[in-house]
One Martini backbone bead per residue (centre of mass of N, CA, C, O) as a GRO file, in nm:
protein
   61
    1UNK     BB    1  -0.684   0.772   1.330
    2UNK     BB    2  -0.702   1.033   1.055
    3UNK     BB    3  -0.710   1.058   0.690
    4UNK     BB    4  -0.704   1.312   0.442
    5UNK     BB    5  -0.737   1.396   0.230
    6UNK     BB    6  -0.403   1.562   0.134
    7UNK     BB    7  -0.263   1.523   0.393
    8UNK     BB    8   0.006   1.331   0.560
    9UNK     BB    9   0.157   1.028   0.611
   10UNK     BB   10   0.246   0.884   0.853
   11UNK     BB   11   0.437   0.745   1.000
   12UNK     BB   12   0.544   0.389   0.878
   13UNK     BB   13   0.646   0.007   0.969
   14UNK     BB   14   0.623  -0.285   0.797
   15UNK     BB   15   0.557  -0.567   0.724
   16UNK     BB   16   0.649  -0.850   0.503
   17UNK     BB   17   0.650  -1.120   0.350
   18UNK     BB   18   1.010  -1.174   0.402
   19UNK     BB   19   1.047  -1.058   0.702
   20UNK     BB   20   1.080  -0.754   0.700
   21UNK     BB   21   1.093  -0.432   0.613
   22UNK     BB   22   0.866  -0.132   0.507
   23UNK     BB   23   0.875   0.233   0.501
   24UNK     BB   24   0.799   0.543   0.404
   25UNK     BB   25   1.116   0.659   0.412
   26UNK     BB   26   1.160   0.486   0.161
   27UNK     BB   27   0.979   0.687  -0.043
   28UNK     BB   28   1.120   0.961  -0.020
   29UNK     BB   29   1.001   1.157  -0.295
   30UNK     BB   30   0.765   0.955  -0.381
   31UNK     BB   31   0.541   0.802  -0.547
   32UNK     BB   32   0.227   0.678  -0.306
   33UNK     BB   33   0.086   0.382  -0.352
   34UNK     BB   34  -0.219   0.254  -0.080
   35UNK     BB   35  -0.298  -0.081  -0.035
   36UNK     BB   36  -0.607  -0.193   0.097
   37UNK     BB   37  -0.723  -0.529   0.243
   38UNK     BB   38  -0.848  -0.769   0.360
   39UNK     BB   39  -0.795  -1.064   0.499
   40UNK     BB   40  -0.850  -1.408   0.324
   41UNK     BB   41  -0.928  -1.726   0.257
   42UNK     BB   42  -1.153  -1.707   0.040
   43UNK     BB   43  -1.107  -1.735  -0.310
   44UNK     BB   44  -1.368  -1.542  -0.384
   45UNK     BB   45  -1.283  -1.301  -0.161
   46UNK     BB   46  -1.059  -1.227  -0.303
   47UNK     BB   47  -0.903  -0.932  -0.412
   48UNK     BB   48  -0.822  -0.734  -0.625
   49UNK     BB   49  -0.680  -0.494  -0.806
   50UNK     BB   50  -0.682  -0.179  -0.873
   51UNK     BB   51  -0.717  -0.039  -1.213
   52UNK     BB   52  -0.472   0.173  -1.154
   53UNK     BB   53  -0.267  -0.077  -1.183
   54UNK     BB   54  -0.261  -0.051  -1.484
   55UNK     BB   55  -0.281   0.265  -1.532
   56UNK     BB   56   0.025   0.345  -1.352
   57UNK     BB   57   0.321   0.436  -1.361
   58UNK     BB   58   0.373   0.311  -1.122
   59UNK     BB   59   0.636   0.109  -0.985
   60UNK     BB   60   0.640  -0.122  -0.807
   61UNK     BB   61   0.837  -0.289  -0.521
   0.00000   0.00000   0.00000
């Protein structure tokens, strides 16, 4: 499946840090940005947060 900019993001529920679950449907009507990156042991390759998260007025949940 692929997904163009501008878009609408197909329905889906991913598993949390707290192992619970959390849905796009959980953020409808608010504004969603998704941050994807590999995961990684080695902590040189640790990936950091896009320059966005500092100037982006949307709270994290």
């Amino acid at each position: 499946m692929s997904v163009d900019v501008g878009d609408k993001a197909p329905a889906f529920t991913l598993p949390t840090d707290g192992g619970g679950e959390i849905s796009l449907d959980d953020f409808k009507g608010e504004p969603v940005v998704l941050y994807f990156y590999p995961r990684t042991t080695r902590r040189a390759a640790r990936p950091r947060p896009a320059p966005f998260a500092t100037r982006c007025p949307i709270s994290p949940r």
